[in-house]
C-alpha positions as CSV (number, residue, x, y, z in Angstrom):
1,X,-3.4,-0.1,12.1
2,X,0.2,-1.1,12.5
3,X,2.5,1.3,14.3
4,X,5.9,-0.2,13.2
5,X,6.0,3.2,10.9
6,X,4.6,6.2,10.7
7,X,4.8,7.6,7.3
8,X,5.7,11.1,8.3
9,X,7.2,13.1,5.5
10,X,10.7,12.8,7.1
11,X,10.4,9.1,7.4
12,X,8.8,9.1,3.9
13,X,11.9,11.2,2.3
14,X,14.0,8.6,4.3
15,X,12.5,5.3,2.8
16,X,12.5,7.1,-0.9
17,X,16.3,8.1,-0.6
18,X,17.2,4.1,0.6
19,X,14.9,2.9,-2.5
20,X,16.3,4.8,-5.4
21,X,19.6,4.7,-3.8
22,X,19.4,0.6,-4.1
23,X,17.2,1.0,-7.7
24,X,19.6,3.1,-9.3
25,X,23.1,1.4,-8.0
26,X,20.5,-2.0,-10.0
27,X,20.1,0.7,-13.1
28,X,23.6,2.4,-13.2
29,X,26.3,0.3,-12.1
30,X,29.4,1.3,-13.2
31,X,27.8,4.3,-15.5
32,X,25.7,5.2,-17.9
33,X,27.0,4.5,-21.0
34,X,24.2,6.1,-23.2
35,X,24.1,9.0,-21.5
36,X,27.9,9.7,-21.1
37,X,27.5,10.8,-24.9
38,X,26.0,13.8,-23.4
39,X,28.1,17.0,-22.5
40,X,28.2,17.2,-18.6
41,X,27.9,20.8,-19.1
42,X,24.6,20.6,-20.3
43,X,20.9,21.2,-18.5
44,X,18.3,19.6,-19.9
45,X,14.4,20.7,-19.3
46,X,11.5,18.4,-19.0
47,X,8.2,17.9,-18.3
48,X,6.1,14.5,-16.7
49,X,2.7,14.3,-18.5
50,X,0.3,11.3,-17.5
51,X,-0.9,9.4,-20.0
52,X,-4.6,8.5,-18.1
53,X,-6.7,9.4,-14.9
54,X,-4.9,8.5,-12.0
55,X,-4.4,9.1,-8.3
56,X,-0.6,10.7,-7.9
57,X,1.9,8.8,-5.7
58,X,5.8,8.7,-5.7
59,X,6.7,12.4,-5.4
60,X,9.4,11.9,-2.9
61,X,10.9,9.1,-5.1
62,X,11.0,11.0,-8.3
63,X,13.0,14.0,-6.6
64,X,14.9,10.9,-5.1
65,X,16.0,9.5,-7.8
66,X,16.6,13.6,-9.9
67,X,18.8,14.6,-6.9
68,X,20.1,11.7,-5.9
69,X,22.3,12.5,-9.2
70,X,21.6,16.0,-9.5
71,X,21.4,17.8,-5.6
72,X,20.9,21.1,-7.7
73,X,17.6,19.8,-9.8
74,X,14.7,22.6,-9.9
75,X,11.2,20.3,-9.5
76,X,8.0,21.6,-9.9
77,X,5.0,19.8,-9.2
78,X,1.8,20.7,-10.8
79,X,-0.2,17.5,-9.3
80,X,0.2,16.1,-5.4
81,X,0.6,13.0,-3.8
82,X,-2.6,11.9,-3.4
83,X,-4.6,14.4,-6.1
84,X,-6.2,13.2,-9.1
85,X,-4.4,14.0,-12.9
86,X,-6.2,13.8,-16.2
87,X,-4.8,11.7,-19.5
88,X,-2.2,14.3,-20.8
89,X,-1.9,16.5,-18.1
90,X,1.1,17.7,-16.9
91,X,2.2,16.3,-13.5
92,X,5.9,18.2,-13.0
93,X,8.4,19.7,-14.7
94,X,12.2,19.5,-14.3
95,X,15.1,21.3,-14.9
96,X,18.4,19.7,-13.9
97,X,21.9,18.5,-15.4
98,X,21.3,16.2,-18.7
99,X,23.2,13.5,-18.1
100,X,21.6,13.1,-14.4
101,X,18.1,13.3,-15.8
102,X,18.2,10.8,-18.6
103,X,20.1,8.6,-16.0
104,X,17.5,9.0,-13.3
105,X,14.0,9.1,-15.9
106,X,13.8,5.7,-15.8
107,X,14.1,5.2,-11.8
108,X,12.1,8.1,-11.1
109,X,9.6,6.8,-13.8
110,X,9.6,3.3,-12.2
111,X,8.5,4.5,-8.6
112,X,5.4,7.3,-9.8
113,X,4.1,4.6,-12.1
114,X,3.7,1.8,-9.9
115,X,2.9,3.6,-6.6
116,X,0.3,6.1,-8.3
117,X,-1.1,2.4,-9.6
118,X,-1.3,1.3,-6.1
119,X,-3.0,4.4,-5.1
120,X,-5.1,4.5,-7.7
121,X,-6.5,1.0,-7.1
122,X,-6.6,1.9,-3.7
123,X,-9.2,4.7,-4.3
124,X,-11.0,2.9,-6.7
125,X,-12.2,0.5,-4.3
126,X,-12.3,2.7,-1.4
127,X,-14.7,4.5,-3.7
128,X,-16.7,1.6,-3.5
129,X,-17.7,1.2,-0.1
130,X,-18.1,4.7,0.7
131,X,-21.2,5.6,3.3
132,X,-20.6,1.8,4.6
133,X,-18.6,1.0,7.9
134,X,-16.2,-1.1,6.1
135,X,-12.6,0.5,5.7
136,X,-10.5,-0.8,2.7
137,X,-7.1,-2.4,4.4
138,X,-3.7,-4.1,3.0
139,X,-1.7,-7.1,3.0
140,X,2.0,-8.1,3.0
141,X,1.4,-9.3,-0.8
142,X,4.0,-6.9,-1.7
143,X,7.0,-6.9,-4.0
144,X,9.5,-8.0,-2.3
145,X,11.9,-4.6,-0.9
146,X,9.0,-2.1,-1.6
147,X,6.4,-2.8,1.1
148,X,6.8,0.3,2.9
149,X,6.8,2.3,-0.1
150,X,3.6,0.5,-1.5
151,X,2.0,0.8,1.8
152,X,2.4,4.7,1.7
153,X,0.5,4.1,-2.0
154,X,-2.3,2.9,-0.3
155,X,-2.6,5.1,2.7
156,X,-2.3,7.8,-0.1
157,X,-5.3,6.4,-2.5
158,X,-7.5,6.4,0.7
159,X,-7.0,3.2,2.3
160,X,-5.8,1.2,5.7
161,X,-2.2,-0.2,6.3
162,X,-2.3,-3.8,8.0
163,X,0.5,-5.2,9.7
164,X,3.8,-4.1,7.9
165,X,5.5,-7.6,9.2
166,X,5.8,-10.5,10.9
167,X,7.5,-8.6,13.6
168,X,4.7,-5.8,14.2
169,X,1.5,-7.5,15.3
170,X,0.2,-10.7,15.6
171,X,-2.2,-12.8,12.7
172,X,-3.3,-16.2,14.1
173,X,-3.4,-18.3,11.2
174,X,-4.8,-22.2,10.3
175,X,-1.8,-23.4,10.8
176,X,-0.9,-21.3,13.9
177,X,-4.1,-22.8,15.5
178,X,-3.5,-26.1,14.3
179,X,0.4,-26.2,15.8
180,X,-0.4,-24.1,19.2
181,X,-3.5,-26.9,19.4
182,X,-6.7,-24.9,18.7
183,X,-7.8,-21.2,18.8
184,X,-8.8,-20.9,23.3
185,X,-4.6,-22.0,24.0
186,X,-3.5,-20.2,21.2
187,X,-5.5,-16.7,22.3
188,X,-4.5,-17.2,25.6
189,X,-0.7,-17.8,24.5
190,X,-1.3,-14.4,22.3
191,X,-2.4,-12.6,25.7
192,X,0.3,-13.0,27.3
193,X,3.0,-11.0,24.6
194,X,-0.4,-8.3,23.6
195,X,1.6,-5.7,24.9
196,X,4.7,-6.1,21.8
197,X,2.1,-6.4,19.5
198,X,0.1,-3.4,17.3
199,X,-3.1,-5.8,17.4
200,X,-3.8,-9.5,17.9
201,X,-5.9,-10.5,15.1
202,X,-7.3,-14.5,14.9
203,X,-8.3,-15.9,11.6
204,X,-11.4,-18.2,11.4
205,X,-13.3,-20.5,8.6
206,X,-16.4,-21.0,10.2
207,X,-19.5,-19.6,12.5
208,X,-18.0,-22.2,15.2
209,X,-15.0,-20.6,15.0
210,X,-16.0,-17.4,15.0
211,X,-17.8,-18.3,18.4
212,X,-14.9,-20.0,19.9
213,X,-12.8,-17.1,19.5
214,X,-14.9,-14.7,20.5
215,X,-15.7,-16.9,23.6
216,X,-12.0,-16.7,24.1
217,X,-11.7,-12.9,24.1
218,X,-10.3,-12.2,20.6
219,X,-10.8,-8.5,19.9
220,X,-9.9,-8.9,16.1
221,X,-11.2,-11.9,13.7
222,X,-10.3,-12.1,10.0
223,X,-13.3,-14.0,8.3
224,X,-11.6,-15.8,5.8
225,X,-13.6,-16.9,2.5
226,X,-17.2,-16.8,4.0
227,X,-20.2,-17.2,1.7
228,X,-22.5,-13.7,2.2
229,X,-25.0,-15.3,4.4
230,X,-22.7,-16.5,6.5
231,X,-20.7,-13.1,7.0
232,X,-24.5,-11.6,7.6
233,X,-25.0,-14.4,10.4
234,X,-21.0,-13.8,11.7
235,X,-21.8,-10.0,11.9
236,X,-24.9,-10.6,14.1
237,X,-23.4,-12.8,16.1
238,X,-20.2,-10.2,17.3
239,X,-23.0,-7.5,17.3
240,X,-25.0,-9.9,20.4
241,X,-21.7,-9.2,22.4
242,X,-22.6,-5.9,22.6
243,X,-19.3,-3.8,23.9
244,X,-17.3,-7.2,24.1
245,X,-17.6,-7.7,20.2
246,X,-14.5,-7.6,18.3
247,X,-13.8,-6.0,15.2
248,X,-14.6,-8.1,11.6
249,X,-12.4,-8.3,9.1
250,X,-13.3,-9.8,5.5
251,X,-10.7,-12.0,3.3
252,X,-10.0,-13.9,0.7
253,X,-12.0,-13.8,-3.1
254,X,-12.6,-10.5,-2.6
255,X,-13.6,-8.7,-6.3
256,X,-14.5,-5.0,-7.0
257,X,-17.3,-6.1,-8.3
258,X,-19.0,-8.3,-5.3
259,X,-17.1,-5.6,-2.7
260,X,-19.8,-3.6,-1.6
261,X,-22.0,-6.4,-1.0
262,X,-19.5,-7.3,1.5
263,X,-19.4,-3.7,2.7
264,X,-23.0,-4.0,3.2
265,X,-22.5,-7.1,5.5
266,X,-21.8,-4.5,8.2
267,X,-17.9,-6.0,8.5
268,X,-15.4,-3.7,9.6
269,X,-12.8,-3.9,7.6
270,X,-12.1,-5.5,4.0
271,X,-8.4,-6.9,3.6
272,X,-7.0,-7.2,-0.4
273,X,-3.8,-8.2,-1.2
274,X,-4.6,-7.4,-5.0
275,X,-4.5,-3.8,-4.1
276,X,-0.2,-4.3,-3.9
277,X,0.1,-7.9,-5.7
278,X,-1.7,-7.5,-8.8
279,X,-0.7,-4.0,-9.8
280,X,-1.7,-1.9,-13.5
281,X,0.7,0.7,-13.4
282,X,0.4,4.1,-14.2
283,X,1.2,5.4,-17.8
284,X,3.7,8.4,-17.7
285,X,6.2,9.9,-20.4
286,X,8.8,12.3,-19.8
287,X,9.1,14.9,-22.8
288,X,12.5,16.7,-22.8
289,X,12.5,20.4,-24.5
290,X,14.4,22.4,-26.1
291,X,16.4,25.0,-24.0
């Protein structure tokens, strides 16, 4: 797992208060014209309900993007980061200055939908492969800006963070092994900057590969697109290294519905970039009431 950042609640509150701060400045501008009509005076009451089954994620968003306008908001949450809500049920209620919460509702809305959808997905498929070895990991198939943000989603529904960047750790592509002129120079190459890197991680297309590099010492492969008989045949082969084999990692085609099949294979890990690239959100509504 990539160290580059390590999603402590202070470092979470930090990378909510930089998103909002950049999605409102998008969403405001100059003002808010609609809700100028409003008498600043005013407080305004409201309560979050979900609209389906989901797993919760965005909390420190949401009061992000309430106090980011309103420092004085009162937030209660009835459902955690993480937890489970039911269609209809109440996830937190607010009480805070009118004008800030109809300015903020559709920010703080924004963030809870799409990271509890990213959770959500997350748990669904972590779910599947439950009692196997195989843990569910990431990708860097993320909306451009929010990759941190979307990475806490899927820590919170249950799964594994890959690499957060090109900067973190080190994933030797086709074309890395094709340009450094094959996968023994480019692993030795790899060796000798290890030590700046979370992991080194090869990626390989075939059982020869797959033998090459762990010939060459790799300690992580990614088996990308491999038919099920041939990830059976790659897992027995790293198993015959006995404390020299490296740690499997499945990619590419991935489905929910052929996943636990490849759990079963006895890989390691099983990498998705669907989990933060093809995203459902999460249906919430904001009810005000009367005061």
């Amino acid at each position: 797992m990539s160290q580059a950042f390590d999603f402590s609640p202070v470092s979470i509150e930090q990378l909510a208060q930089a998103d909002v701060a950049r999605a409102l400045a998008e969403d405001i501008g100059q003002g808010d014209l609609t809700a100028g009509l409003i008498d600043p005076a005013r407080q305004a009451r409201a309560r979050v309900l979900a609209r389906e089954n989901a797993v919760v994620c965005g909390q420190a968003w949401v009061q992000a993007a309430i106090r980011q306008l309103d420092a004085q908001a009162a937030i209660v949450w009835h459902v955690a980061d993480g937890q489970r809500c039911a269609a209809n049920q109440v996830v937190f209620e607010v009480q805070a200055q009118a004008q800030a919460l109809l300015s903020a509702e559709r920010t703080a809305l924004n963030f809870l939908q799409l990271l509890s959808g990213v959770a959500t997905k997350t748990a669904r498929y972590v779910e599947v492969v439950a009692g196997t070895a195989a843990r569910i990991v990431d990708t860097r198939k993320t909306i451009p800006g929010l990759r941190l943000a979307q990475k806490y989603a899927v820590r919170t529904g249950g799964g594994t963070n890959h690499r957060i960047g090109l900067f973190d750790a080190i994933l030797i592509k086709e074309n890395h092994i094709a340009a450094a002129g094959g996968i023994a120079p480019v692993l030795q190459r790899a060796a000798s900057v290890a030590a700046q890197a979370a992991f080194v991680q090869i990626e390989v297309e075939t059982l020869a590969q797959l033998g090459e590099a762990l010939d060459a010492g790799a300690k992580m492969v990614l088996l990308d697109n491999m038919s099920l008989p041939t990830l059976h045949e790659a897992v027995r082969m790293n198993q015959s290294r006995g404390p020299n084999r490296a740690i499997l990692e499945i990619s590419g085609g991935v489905t929910l519905e052929g996943l636990r099949a490849l759990a079963e294979t006895g890989v390691d890990r099983i990498s998705i970039g669907t989990l933060t690239k093809d995203v459902q959100s999460v249906d919430y509504s904001m009810r005000f009431e009367a005061m």
